[in-house]
N, C-alpha and C positions, 0 to 999 in steps of 0.2 A: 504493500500500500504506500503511495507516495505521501512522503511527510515533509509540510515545507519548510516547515523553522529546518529540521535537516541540510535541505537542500541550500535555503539561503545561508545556513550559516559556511556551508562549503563553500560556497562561490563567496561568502565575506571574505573566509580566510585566503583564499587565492589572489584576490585581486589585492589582498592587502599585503601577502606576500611579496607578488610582483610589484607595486609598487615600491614596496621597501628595498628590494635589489635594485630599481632603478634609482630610485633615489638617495643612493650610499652613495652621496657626494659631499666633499669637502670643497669648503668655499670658507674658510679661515684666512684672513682674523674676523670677515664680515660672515654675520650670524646666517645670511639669506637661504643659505639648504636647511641648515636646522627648523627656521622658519617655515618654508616650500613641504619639508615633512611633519610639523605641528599640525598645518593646516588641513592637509590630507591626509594624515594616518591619527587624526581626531579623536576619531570614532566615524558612527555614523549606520545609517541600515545597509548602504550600498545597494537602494532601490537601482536605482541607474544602470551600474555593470552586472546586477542579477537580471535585467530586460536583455540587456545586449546578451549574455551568458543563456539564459532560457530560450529565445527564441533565435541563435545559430544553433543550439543545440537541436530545436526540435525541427531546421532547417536541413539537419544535416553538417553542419561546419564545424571543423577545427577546435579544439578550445584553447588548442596555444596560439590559434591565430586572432580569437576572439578573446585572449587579456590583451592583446594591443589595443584591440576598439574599447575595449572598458575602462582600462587605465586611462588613456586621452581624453573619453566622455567625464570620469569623475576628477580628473586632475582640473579639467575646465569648472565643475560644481565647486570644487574647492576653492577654486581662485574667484566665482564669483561668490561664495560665500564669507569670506576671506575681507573682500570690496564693501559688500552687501553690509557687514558690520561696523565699519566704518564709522567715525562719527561726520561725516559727512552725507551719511546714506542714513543707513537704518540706526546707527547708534547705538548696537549691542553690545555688553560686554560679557555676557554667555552665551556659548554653543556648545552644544552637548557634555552640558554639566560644566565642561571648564572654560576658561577665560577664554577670550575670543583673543586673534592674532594678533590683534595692535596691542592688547593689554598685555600681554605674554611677553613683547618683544616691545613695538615701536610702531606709531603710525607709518611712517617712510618704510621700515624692514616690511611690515604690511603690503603695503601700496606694491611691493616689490618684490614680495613673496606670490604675489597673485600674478605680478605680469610674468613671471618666471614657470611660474604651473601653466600658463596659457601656451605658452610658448614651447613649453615638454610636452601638452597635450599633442598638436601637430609634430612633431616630431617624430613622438612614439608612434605614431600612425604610420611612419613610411616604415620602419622598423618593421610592420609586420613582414613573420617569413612565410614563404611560398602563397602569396595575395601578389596578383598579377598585376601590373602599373594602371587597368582601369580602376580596378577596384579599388587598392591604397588613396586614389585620387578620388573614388566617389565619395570615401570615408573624410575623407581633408574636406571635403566641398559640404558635407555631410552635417557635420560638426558645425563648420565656422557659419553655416549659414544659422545653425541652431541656436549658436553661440552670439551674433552681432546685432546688427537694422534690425533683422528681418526674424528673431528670436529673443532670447535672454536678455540682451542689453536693452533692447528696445522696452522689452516690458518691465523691466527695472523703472527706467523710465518713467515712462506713463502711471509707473507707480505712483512715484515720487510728487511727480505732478497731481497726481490727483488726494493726496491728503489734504486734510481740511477743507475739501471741497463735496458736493454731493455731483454723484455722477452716478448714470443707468444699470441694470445688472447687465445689459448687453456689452457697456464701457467697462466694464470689469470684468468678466468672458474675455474679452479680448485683449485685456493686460494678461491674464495668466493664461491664455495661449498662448503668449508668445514669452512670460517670468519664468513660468514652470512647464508648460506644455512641450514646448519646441523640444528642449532636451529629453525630456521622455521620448516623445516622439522619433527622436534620433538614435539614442537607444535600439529600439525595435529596428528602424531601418537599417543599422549599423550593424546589429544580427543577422539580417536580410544579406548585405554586401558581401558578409564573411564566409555566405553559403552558395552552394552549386545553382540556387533559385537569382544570382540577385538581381537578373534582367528582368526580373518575373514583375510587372507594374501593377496587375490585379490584383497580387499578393500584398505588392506596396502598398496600393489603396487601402487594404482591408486594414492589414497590421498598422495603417496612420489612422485611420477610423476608432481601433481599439483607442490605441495610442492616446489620443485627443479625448478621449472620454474618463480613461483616467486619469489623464493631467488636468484636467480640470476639478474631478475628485479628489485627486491628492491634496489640490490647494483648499477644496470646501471642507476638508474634513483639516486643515490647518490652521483655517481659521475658528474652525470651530473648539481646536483644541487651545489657542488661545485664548479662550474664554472658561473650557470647561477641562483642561488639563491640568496639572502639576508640575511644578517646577523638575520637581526631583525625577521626574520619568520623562517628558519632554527634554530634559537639559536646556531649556533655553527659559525667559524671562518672561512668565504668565501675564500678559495683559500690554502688551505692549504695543499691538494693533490700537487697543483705543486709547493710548496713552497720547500716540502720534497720529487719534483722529481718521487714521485710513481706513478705507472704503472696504469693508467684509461682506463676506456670502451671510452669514448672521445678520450684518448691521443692516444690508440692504431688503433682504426677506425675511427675517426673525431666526431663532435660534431651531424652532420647528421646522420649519419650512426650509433651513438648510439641509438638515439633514436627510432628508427626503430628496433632496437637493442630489444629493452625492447618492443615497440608493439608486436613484434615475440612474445616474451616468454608469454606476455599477451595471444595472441590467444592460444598458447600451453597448458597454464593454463585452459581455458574457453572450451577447447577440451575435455582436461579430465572432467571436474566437467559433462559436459555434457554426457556423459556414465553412470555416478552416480545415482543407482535409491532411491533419494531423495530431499530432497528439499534442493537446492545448493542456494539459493539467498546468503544467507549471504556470503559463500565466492567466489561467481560471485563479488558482489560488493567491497572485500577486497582486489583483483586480481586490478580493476579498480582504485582504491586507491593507491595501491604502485605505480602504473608506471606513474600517473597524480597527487600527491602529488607535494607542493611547501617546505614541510617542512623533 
């Protein structure tokens, strides 16, 4: 019987394995690698490279080809969580239980420990072995599109911009498609890439279909746990969405009505995987995960 705490905690310790091989770098007397590995060997669920990991696997690909796409995807999470903390941005000074990067070190070692993980994330992309020059290149195009304008940055953005202000559920939908979505979303496609299917575009469609349904769950059941979570299990700093006034799937439909909110996107998820002709457990149960997560 497949058990998924199991399975995720496999694919934690791998990715965080490889991780830590690549990033046994010295960079003395500046602190910036000790920083670079703070940021990303954290902690953390490593939702991200369990998507990329689950669906080459159930694609058929590689797994030492598929810790290259995983590592890149969360070295980039890192660096913009890293940013994201900032007292410039979000102005945290916990993540996951401990002190966030600039507090640890320095705002500058910060600011430069993030453009440095961005910068390994592509890297380690070409590094994959035996991934043929399209594909290494869909995976760089893959990412950075997830990662810039047209993903992650962009919805940071429009974040930001939109505290202290009222704005639509549809204006917020489309902040975290593109805050938290894009990267999900990439994820799964980046699984796709690493396997014998990755010209396969119906495939793509579907698996961006899941994709989008639960990055948008991930973030309603995140806001939701800033209201109704614990410091001590979350790791981060209960209430801080309305401290800084930003625009929530709660604040804007009630605390009710979100979470119904996130069942929806769950069953929408569990629709697509089920058209899939293969074997979707692992991400049925990852789906089930983001929207009944306490942390």
């Amino acid at each position: 019987m497949y058990q998924f705490s199991q399975d995720l905690s496999q694919f934690q310790q791998r990715i965080n394995t490889f991780l830590t091989q690549h990033l046994n770098l010295d960079t003395s007397p500046s602190p910036l690698a000790e920083a670079m590995r703070y940021g990303v060997l954290l902690g953390g669920k490593r939702i991200r490279p369990f998507l990329v990991y689950a669906t080459g696997r159930m694609l058929g690909a590689d797994l030492n080809q598929l810790d290259y796409a995983a590592a890149g995807l969360e070295a980039i999470h890192a660096y913009s969580l890293i940013h994201d903390d900032l007292p410039a941005m979000d102005n945290d000074t916990l993540r996951r239980g401990k002190p966030t990067c600039h507090i640890a070190f320095d705002e500058a070692t910060a600011i430069l420990a993030g453009d440095a993980l961005q910068a390994f994330a592509f890297e380690i992309l070409t590094q994959a072995p035996q991934l043929s020059a399209e594909q290494k290149l869909a995976l760089v195009k893959t990412l950075s599109n997830a990662s810039g304008l047209n993903g992650m940055c962009l919805g940071q953005s429009l974040d930001l911009i939109s505290e202290q202000k009222q704005i639509t559920i549809e204006e917020l939908e489309y902040i975290h498609r593109n805050k938290t979505g894009a990267l999900l979303s990439a994820a799964l496609k980046m699984g796709l890439i690493c396997s014998p299917h990755f010209t396969n575009q119906t495939l793509e469609q579907q698996l961006q279909r899941y994709a989008e349904a639960i990055g948008l769950a991930f973030q309603v059941q995140d806001d939701i746990l800033d209201i109704e979570g614990e410091s001590e299990i979350t790791g981060k700093n209960i209430g801080s969405d309305l401290i800084s006034d930003k625009s929530t799937y709660p604040k804007l439909l009630g605390l009710n009505v979100a979470k119904q909110k996130a069942q929806q996107l769950y069953q929408t998820a569990i629709t697509e995987l089920n058209s899939l002709p293969f074997d979707t457990t692992a991400l049925h149960a990852i789906a089930e995960f983001v929207v009944n997560r306490k942390s």
